[in-house]
C-alpha positions as CSV (number, residue, x, y, z in Angstrom):
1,X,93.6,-15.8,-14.7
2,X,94.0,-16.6,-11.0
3,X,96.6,-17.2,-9.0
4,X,99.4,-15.4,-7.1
5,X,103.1,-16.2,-8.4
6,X,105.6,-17.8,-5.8
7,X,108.2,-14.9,-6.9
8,X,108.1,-11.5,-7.4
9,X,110.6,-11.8,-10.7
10,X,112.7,-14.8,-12.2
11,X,115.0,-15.0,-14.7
12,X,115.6,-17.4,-16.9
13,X,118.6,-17.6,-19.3
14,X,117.8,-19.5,-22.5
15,X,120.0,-20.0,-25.2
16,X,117.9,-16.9,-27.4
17,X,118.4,-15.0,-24.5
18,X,116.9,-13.9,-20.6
19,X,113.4,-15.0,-20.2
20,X,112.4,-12.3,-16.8
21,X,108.8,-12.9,-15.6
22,X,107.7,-10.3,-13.0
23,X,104.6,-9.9,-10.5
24,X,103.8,-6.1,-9.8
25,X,101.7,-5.8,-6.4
26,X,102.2,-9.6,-5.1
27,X,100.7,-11.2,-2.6
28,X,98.7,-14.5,-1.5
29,X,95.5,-11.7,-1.0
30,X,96.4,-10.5,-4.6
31,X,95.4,-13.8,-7.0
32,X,93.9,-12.4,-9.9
33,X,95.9,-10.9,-13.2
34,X,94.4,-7.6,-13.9
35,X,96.5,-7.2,-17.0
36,X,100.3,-8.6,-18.2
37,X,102.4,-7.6,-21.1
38,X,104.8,-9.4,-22.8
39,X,108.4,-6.8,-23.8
40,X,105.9,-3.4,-22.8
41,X,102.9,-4.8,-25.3
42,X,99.6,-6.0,-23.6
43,X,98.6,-8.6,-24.1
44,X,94.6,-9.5,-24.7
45,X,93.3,-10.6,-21.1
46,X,89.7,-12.3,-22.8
47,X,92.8,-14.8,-24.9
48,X,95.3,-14.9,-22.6
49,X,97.5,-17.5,-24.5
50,X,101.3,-17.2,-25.5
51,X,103.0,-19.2,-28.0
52,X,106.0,-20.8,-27.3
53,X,108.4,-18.4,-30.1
54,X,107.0,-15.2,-28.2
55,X,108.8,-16.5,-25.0
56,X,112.3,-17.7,-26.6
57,X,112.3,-14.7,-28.6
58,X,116.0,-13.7,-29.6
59,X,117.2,-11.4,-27.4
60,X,114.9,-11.6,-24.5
61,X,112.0,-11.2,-23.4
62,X,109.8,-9.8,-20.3
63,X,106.4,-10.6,-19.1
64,X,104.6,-8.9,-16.7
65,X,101.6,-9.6,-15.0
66,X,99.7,-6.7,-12.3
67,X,98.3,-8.5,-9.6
68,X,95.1,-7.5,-7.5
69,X,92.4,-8.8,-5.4
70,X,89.3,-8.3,-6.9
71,X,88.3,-10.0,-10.2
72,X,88.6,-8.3,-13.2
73,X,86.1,-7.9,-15.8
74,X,87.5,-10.6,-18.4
75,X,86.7,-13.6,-15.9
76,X,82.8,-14.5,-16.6
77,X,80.8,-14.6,-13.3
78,X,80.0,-18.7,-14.5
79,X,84.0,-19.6,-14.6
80,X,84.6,-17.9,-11.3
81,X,84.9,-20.6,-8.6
């Protein structure tokens, strides 16, 4: 994945309870996910796809993403421009 988040941590509150995203090590020069976890479990960078229930979980939820500038291994040299 590639990008760098606007924020450093939002919160949203949902009716199943707070949705926080956070970005560890943010920066424009920082643009690729080296890993993210969704409430402390990682979560598989070579399928990085959520469903929609592990966001609205009840209760809450976080999900964290580590930031850096150089690309990780999981991004093929082909899909890298």
């Amino acid at each position: 994945m590639k990008g760098s988040p606007l924020l450093d941590k939002v919160t949203l509150h949902l009716p199943t309870g707070d949705l926080t995203i956070i970005a560890y090590n943010n920066s424009p020069e920082n643009y690729y996910v080296q890993k993210a976890a969704i409430n402390g479990q990682p979560i598989d960078m070579t399928k990085p796809f959520l469903d929609h229930s592990q966001l609205v979980s009840k209760g809450g939820v976080t999900l964290e993403f580590w930031m850096g500038n150089t690309q990780p291994p999981y991004i093929k040299k082909e899909f890298s421009n």
